[in-house]
N, C-alpha and C positions, 0 to 999 in steps of 0.2 A: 846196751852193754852194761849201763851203771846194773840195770835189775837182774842180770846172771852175776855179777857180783856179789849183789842182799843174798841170793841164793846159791851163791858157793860158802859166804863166809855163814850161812846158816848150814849147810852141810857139815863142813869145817865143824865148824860148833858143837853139834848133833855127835858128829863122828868124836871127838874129845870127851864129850862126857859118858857119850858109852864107853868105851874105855877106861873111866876113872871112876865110876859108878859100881859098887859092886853088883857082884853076881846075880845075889838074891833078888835086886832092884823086881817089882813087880810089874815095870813098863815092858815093853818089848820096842824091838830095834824101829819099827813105822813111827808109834810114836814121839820116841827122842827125837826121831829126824823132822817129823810134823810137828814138834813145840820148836825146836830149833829154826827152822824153816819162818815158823810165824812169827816168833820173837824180834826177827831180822828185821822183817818184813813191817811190823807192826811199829818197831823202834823208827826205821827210818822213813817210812811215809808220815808217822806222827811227826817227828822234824822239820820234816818238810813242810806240811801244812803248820805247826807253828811258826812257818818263818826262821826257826832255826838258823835254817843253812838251805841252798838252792838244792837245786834234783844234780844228782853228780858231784857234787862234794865229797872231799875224802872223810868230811866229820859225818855223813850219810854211813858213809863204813863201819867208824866208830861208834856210833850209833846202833849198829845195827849186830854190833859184838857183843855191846852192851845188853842190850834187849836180848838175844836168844840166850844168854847168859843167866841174868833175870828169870827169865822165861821156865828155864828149864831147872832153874836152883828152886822158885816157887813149885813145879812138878815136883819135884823129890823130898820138898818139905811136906808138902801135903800126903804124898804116895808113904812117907814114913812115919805119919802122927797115926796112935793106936785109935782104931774104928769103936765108936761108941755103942753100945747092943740095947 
């Protein structure tokens, strides 16, 4: 149950910044959802093998908001620096 959790609040996520992102954005809708998705993912299993917090913690949540957040603000950083030729 805790892991349909990582992965609603990574849809969640995914689904919020495509909407606050504009138009132009050069991602498309797969992969906001697959960095959102992995961010979650990525945030709260690292927690957890740190010893952070146990598996099923609500700080595993916050974690993992944290991360697909990260996740996808690092995507749009990169997606938006001018290409070198």
């Amino acid at each position: 149950m805790y892991l349909a959790w990582i992965l609603f609040v990574g849809l969640g996520i995914a689904a919020v910044a495509r909407t606050s992102v504009p138009a132009q954005d050069r991602g498309v809708v797969a992969v906001t959802t697959l960095l959102g998705i992995s961010g979650a993912m990525l945030a709260a299993l690292a927690g957890r093998e740190l010893g952070v917090y146990r598996w099923g913690a609500s700080e595993g949540v916050i974690a993992a908001v944290l991360g697909a957040v990260a996740l996808l603000a690092g995507y749009c950083w990169f997606a938006a620096r001018p290409r070198l030729s």
